[in-house]
DOMAR-903466 format. One record per atom (N, C-alpha, C, CB): residue number from 1; residue in three letters; atom name; x negated, y negated, z. Coordinates in nm, 2 decimals. Glycine has a CB too. Example, Ala and Ser with C-alpha at 12.3 -4.5 7.8 and 13.67 -1.06 7.14 Angstrom:
NODE    n  res  atom      px      py      pz
NODE    1  ala     N   -1.32    0.57    0.78
NODE    1  ala    CA   -1.23    0.45    0.78
NODE    1  ala     C   -1.32    0.33    0.78
NODE    1  ala    CB   -1.13    0.45    0.90
NODE    2  ser     N   -1.28    0.22    0.71
NODE    2  ser    CA   -1.37    0.11    0.71
NODE    2  ser     C   -1.29    0.00    0.79
NODE    2  ser    CB   -1.41    0.06    0.57
END
This chain:
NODE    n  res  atom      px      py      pz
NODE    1  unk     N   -1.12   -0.38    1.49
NODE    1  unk    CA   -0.98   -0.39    1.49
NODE    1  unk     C   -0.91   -0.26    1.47
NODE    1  unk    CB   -0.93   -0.50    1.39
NODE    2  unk     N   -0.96   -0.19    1.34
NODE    2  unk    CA   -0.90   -0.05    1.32
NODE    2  unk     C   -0.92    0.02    1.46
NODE    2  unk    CB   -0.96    0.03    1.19
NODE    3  unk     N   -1.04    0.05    1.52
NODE    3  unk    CA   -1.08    0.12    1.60
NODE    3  unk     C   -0.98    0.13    1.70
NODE    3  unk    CB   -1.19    0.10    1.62
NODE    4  unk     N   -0.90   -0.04    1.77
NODE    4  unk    CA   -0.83   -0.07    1.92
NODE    4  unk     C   -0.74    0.00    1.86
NODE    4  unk    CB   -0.79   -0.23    1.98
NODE    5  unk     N   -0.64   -0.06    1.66
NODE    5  unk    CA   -0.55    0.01    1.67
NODE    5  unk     C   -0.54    0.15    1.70
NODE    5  unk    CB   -0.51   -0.01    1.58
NODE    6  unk     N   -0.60    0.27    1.68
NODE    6  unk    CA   -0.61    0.42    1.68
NODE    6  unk     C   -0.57    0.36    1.84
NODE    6  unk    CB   -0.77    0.53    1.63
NODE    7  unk     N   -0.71    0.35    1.94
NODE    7  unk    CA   -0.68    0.35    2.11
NODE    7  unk     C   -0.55    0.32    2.14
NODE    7  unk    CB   -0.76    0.24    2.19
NODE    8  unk     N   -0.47    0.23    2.06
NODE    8  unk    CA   -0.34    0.20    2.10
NODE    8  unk     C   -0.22    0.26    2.03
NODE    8  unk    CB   -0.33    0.07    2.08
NODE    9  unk     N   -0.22    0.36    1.93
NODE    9  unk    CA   -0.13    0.40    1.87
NODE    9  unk     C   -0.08    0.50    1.94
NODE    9  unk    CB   -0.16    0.42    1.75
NODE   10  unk     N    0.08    0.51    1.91
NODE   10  unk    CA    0.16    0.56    1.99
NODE   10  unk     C    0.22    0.72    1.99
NODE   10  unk    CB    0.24    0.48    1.99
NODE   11  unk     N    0.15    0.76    1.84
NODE   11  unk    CA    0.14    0.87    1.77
NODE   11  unk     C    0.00    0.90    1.67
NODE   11  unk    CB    0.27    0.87    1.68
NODE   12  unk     N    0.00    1.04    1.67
NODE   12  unk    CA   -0.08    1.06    1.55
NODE   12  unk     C   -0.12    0.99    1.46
NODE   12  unk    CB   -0.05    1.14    1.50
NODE   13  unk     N   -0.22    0.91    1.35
NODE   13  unk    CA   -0.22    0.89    1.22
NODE   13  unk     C   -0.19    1.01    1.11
NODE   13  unk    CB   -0.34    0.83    1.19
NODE   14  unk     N   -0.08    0.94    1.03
NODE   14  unk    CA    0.00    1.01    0.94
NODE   14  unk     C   -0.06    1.04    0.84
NODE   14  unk    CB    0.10    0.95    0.90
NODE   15  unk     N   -0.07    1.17    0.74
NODE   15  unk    CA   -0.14    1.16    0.59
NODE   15  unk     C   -0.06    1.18    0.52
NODE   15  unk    CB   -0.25    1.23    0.55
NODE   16  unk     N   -0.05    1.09    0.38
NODE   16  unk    CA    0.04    1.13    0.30
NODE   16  unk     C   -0.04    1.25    0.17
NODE   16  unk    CB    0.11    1.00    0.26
NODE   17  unk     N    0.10    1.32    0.18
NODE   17  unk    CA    0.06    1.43    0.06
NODE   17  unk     C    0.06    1.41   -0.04
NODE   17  unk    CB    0.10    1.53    0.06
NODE   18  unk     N    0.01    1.49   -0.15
NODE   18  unk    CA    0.06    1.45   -0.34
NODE   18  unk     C    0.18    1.38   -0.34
NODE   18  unk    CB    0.11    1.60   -0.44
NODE   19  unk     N    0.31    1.45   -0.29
NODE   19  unk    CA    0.47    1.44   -0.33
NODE   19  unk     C    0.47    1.25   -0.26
NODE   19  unk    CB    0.63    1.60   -0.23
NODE   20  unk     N    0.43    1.28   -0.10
NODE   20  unk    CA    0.48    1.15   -0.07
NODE   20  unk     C    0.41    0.99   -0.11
NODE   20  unk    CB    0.48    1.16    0.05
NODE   21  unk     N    0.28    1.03   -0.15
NODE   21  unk    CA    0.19    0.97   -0.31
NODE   21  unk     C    0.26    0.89   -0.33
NODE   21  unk    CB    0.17    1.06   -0.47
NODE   22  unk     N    0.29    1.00   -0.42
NODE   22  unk    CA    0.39    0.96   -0.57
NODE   22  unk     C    0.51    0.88   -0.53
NODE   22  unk    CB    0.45    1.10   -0.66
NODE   23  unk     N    0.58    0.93   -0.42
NODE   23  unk    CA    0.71    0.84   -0.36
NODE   23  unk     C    0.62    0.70   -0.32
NODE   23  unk    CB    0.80    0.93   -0.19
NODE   24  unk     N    0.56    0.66   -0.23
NODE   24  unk    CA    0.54    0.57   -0.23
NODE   24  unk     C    0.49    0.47   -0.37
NODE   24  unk    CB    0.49    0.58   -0.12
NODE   25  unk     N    0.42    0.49   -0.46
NODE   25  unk    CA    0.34    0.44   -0.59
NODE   25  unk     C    0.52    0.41   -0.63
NODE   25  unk    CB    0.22    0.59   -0.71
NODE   26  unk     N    0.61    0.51   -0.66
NODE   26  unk    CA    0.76    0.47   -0.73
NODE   26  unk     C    0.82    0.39   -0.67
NODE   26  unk    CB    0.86    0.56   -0.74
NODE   27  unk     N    0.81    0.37   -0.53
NODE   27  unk    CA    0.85    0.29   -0.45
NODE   27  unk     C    0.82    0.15   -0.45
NODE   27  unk    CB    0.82    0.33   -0.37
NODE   28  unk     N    0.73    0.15   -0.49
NODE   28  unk    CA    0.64    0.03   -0.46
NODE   28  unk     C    0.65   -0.08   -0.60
NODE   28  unk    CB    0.46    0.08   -0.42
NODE   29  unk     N    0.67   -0.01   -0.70
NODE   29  unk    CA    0.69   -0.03   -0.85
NODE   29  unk     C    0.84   -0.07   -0.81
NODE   29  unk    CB    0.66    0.11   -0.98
NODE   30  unk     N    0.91    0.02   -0.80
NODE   30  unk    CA    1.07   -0.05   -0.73
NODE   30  unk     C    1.09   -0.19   -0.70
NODE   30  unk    CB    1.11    0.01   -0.57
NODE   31  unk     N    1.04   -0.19   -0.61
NODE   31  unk    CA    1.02   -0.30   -0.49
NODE   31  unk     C    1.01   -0.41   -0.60
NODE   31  unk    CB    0.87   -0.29   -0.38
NODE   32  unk     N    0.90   -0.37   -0.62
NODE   32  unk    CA    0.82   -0.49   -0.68
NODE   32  unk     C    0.87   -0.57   -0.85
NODE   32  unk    CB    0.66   -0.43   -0.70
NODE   33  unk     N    0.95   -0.44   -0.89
NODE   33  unk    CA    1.01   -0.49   -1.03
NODE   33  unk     C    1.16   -0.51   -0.96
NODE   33  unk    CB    1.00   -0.37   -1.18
NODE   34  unk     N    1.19   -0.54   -0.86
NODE   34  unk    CA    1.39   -0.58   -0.78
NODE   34  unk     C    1.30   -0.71   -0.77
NODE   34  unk    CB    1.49   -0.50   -0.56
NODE   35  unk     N    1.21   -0.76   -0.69
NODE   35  unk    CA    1.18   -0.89   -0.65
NODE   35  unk     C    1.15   -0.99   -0.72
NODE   35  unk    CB    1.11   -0.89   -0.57
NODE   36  unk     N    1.10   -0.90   -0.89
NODE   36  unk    CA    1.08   -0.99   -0.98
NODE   36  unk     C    0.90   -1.02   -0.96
NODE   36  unk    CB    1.20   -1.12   -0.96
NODE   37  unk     N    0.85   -0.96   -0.85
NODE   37  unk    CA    0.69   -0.93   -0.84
NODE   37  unk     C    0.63   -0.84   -0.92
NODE   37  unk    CB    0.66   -0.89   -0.71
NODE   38  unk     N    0.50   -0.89   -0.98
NODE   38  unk    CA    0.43   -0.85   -1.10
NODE   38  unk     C    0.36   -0.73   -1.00
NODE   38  unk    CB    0.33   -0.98   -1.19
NODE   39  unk     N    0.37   -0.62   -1.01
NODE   39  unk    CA    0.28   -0.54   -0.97
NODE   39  unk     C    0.19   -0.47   -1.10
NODE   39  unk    CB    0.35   -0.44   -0.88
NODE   40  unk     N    0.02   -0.51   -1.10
NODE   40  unk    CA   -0.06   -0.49   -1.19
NODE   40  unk     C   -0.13   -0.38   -1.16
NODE   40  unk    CB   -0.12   -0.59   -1.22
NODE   41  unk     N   -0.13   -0.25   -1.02
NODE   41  unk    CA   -0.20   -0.20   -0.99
NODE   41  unk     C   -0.12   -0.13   -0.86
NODE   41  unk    CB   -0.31   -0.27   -0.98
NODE   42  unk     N   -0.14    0.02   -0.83
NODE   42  unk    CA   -0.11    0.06   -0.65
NODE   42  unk     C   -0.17    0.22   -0.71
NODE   42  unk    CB    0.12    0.07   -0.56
NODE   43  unk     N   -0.21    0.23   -0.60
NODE   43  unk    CA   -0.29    0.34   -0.55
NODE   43  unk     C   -0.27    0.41   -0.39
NODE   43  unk    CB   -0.43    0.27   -0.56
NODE   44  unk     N   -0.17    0.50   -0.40
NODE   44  unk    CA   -0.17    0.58   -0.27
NODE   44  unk     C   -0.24    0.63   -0.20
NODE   44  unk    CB   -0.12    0.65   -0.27
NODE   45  unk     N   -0.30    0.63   -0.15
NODE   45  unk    CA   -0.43    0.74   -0.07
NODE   45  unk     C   -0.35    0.83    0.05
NODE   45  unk    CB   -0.59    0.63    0.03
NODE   46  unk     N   -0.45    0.91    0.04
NODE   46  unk    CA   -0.39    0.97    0.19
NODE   46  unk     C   -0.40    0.89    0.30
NODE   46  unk    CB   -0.45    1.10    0.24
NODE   47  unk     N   -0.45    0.83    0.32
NODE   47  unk    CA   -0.43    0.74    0.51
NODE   47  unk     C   -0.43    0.56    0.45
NODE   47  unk    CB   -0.62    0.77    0.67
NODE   48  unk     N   -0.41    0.52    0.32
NODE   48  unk    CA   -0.44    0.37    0.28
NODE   48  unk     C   -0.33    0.34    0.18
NODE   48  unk    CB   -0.60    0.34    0.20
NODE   49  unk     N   -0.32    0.25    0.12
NODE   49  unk    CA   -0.27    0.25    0.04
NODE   49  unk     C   -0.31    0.09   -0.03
NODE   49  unk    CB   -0.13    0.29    0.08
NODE   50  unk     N   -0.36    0.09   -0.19
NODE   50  unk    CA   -0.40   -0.05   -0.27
NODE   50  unk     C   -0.29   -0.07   -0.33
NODE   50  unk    CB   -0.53   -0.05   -0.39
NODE   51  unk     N   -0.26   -0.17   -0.30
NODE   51  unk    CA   -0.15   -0.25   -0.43
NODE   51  unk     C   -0.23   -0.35   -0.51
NODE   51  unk    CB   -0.02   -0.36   -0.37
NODE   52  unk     N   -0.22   -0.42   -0.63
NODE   52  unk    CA   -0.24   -0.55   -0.65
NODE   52  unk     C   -0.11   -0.60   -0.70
NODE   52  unk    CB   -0.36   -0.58   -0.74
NODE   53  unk     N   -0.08   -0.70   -0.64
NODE   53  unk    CA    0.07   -0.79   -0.67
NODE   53  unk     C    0.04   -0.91   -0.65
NODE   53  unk    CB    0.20   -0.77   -0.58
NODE   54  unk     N    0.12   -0.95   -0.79
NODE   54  unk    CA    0.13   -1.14   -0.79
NODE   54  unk     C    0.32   -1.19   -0.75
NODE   54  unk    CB    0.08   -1.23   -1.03
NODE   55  unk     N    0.30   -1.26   -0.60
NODE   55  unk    CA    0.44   -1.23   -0.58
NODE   55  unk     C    0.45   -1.40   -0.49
NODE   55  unk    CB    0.47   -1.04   -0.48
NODE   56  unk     N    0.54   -1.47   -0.55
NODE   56  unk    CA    0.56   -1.56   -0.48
NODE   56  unk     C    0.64   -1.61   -0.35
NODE   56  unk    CB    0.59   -1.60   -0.55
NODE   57  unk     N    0.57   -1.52   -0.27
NODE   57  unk    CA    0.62   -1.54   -0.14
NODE   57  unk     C    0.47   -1.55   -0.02
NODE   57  unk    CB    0.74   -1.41   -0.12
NODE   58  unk     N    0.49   -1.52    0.07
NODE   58  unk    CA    0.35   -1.51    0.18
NODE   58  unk     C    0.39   -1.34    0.11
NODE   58  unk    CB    0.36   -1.56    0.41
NODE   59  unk     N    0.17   -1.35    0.19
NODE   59  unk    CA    0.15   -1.16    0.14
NODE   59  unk     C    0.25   -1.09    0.29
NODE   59  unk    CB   -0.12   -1.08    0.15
NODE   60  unk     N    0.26   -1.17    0.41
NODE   60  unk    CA    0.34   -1.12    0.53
NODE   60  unk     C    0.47   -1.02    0.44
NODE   60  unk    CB    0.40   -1.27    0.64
NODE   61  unk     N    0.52   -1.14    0.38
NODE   61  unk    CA    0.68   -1.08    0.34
NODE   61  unk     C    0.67   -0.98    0.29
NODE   61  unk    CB    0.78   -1.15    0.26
NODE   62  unk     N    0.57   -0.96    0.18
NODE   62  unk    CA    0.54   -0.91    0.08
NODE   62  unk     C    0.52   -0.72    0.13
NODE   62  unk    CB    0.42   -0.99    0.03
NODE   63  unk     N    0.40   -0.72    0.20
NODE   63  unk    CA    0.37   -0.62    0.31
NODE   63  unk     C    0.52   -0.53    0.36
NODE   63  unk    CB    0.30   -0.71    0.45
NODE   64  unk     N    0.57   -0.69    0.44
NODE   64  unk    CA    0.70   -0.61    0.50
NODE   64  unk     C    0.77   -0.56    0.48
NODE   64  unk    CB    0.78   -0.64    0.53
NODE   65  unk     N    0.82   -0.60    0.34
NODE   65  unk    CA    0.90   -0.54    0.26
NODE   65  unk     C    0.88   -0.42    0.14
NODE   65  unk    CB    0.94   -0.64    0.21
NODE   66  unk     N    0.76   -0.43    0.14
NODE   66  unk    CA    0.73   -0.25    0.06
NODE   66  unk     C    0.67   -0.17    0.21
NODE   66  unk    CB    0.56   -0.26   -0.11
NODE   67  unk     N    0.64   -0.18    0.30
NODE   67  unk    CA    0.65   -0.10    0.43
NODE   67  unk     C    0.79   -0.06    0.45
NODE   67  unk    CB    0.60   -0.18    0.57
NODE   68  unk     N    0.83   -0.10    0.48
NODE   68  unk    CA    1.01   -0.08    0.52
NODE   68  unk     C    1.10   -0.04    0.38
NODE   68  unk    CB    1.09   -0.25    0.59
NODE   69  unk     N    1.07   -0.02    0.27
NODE   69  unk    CA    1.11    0.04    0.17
NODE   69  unk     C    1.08    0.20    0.13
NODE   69  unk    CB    1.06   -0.03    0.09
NODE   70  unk     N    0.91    0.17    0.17
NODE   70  unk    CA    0.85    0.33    0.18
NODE   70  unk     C    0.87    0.39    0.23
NODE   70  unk    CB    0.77    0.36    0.21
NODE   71  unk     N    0.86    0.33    0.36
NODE   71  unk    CA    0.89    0.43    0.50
NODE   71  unk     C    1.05    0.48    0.47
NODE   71  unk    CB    0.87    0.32    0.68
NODE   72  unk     N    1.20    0.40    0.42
NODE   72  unk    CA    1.30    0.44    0.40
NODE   72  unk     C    1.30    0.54    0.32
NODE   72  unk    CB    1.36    0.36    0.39
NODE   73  unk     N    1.25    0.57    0.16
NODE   73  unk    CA    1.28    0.67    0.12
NODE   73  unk     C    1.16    0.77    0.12
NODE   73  unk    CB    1.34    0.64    0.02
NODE   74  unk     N    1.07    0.75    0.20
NODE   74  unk    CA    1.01    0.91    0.28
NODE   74  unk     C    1.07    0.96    0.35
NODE   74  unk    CB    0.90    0.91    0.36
NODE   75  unk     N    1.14    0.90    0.46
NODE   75  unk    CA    1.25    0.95    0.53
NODE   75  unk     C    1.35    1.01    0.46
NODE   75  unk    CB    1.30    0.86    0.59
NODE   76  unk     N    1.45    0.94    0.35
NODE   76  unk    CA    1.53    0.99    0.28
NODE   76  unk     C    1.50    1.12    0.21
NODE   76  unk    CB    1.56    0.90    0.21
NODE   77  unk     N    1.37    1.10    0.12
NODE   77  unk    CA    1.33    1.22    0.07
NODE   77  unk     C    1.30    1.37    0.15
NODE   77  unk    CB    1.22    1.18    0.02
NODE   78  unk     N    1.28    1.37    0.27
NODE   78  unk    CA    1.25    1.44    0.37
NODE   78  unk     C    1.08    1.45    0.38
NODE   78  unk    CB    1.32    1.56    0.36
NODE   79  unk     N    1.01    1.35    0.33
NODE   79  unk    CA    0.86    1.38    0.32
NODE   79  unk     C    0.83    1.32    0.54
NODE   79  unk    CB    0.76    1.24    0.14
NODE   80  unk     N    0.87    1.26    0.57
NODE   80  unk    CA    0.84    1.18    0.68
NODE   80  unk     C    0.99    1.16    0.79
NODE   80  unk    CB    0.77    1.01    0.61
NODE   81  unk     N    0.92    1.21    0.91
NODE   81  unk    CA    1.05    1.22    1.01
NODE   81  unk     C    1.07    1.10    1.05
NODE   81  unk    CB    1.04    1.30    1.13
NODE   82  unk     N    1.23    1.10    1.04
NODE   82  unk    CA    1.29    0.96    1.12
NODE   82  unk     C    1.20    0.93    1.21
NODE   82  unk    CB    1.42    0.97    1.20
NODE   83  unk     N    1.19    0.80    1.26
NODE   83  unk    CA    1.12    0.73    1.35
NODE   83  unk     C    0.99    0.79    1.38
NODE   83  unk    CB    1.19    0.72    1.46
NODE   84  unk     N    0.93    0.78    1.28
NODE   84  unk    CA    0.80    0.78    1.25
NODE   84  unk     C    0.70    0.67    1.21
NODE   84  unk    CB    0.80    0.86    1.17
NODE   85  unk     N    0.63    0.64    1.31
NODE   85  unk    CA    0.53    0.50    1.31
NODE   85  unk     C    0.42    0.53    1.18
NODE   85  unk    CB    0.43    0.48    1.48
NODE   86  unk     N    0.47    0.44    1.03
NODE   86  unk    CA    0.34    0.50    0.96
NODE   86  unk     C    0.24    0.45    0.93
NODE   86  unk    CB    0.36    0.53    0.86
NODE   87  unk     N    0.26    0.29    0.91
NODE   87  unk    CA    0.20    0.24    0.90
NODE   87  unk     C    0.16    0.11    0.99
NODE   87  unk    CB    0.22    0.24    0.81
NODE   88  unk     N   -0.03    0.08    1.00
NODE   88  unk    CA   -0.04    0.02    1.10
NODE   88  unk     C    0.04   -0.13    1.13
NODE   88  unk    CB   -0.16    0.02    1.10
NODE   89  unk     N   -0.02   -0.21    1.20
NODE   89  unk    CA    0.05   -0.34    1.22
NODE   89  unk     C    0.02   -0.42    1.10
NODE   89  unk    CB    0.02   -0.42    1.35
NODE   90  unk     N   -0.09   -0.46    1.12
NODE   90  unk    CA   -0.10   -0.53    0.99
NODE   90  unk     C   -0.14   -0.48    0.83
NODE   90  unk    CB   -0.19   -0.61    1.02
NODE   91  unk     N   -0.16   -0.57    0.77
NODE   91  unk    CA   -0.23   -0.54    0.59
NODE   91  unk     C   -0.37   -0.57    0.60
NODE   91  unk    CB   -0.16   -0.65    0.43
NODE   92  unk     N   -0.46   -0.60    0.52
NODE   92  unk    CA   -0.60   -0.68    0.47
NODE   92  unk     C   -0.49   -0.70    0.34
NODE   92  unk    CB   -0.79   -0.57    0.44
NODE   93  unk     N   -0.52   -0.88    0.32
NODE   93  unk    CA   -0.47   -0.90    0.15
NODE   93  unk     C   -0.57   -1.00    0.11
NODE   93  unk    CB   -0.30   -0.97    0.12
NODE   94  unk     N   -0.61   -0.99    0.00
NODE   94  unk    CA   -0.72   -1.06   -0.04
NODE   94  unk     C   -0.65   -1.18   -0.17
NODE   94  unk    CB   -0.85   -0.94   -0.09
NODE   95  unk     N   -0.68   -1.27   -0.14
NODE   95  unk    CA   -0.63   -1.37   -0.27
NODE   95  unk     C   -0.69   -1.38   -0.37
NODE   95  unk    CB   -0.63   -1.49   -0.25
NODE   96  unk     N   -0.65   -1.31   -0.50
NODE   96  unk    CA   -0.71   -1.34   -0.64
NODE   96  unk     C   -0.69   -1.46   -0.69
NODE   96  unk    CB   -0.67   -1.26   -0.74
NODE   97  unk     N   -0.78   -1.58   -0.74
NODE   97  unk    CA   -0.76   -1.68   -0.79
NODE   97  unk     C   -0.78   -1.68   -0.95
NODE   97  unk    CB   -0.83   -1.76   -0.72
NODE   98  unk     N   -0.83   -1.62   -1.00
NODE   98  unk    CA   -0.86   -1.61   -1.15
NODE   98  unk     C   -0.80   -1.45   -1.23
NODE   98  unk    CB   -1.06   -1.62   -1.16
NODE   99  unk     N   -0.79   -1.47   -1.35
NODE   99  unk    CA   -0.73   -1.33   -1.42
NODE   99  unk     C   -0.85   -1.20   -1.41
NODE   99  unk    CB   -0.70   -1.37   -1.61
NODE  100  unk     N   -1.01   -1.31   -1.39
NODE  100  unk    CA   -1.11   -1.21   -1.39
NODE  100  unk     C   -1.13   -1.14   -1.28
NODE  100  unk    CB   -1.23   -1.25   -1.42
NODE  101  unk     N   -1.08   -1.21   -1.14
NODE  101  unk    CA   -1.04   -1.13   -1.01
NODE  101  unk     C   -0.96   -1.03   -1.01
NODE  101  unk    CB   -0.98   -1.21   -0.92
NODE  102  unk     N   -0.85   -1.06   -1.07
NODE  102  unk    CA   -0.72   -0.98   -1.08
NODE  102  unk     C   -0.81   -0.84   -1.15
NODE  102  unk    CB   -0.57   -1.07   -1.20
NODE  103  unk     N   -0.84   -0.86   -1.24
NODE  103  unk    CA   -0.91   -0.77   -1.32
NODE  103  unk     C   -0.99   -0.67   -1.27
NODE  103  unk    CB   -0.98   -0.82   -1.40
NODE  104  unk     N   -1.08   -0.76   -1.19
NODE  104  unk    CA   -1.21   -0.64   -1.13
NODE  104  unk     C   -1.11   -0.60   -1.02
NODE  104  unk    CB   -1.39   -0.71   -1.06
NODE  105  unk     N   -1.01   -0.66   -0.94
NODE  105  unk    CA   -0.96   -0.59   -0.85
NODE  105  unk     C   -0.86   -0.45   -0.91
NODE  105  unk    CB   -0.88   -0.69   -0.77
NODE  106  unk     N   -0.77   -0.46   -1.03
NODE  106  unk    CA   -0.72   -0.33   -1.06
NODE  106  unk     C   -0.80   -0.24   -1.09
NODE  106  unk    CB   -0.63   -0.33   -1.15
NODE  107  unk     N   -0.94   -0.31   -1.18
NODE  107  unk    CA   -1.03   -0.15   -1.21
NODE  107  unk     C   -1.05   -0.13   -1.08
NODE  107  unk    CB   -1.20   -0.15   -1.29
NODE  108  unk     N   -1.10   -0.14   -0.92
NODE  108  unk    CA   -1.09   -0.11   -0.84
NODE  108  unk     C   -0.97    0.00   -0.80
NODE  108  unk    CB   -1.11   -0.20   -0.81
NODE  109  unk     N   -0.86   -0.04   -0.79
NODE  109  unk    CA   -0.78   -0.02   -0.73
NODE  109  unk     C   -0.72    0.11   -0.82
NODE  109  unk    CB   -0.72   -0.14   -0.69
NODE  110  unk     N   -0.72    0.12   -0.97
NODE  110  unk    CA   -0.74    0.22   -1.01
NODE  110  unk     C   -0.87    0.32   -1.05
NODE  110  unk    CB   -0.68    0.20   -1.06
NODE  111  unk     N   -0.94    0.29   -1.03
NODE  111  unk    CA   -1.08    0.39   -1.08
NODE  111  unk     C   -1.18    0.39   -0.99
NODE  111  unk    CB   -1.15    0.35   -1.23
NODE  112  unk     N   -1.17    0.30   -0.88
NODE  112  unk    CA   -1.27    0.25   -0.84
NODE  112  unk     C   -1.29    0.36   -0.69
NODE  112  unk    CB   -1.25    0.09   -0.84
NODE  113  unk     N   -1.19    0.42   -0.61
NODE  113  unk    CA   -1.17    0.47   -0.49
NODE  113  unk     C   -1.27    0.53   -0.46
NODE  113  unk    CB   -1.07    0.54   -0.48
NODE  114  unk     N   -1.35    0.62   -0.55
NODE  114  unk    CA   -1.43    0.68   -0.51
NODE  114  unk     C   -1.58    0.68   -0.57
NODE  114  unk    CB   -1.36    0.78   -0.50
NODE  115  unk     N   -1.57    0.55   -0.58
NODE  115  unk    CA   -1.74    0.59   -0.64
NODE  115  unk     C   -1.76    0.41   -0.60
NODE  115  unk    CB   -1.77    0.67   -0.89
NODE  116  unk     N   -1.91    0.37   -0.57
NODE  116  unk    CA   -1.94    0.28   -0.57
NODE  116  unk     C   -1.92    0.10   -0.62
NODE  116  unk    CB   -2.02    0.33   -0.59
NODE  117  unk     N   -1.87    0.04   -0.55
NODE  117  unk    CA   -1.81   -0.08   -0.58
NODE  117  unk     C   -1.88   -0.14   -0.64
NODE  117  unk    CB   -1.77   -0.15   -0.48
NODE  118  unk     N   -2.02   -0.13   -0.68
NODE  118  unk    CA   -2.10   -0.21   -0.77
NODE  118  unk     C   -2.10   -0.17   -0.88
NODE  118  unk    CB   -2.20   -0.22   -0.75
NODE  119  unk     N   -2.04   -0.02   -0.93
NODE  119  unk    CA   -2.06    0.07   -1.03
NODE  119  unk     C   -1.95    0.03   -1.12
NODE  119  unk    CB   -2.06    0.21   -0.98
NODE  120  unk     N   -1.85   -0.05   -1.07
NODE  120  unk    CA   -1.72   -0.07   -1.13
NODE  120  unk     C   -1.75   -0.22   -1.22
NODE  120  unk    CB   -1.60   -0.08   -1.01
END
């Protein structure tokens, strides 16, 4: 699926730098403390980005609405040009059912990026 998206994308893939990081991570804490969504975890990468959020809505809305938040004040900030495609179409969201899910998913999502998923 990643692969068709690239064949089909209509611009470059974007990377984000240190500054726009950090804009999106603030962003996303934003978002998520307006909607009254618990965000326990986000992690910016240069071409990805992890959240973990407990948010009572579909993960669709959820997505939508911190995409279209981000993307607004990267633009605003001047990190990312107007009408700039950044992110792909869809998410991957995985459903935590237990606190011990939740758990192993933030050590992931914070410590975990670069070193072996079993190691965590």
């Amino acid at each position: 699926m990643e692969a068709m998206e690239r064949l089909q994308a209509r611009a470059p893939p974007q990377l984000l730098d240190g500054r726009s990081r950090a804009i999106v991570g603030r962003v996303a804490n934003d978002v998520c403390a307006y909607r009254g969504w618990d965000m326990f975890a986000v992690n910016a990468r240069t071409n990805h980005v992890h959240l973990v959020v407990a948010a009572g809505c579909a993960p669709e809305d959820l997505v939508r609405s911190l995409k279209s938040w981000t993307t607004r004040r990267l633009v605003e900030a001047g990190a990312l040009p107007p009408n700039t495609r950044l992110w792909s179409r869809h998410a991957s969201t995985v459903y935590l059912w237990s606190v011990r899910s939740r758990d192993q998913a933030v050590r992931y999502v914070v410590y975990g990026q670069d070193v072996d998923p079993g190691a965590i």
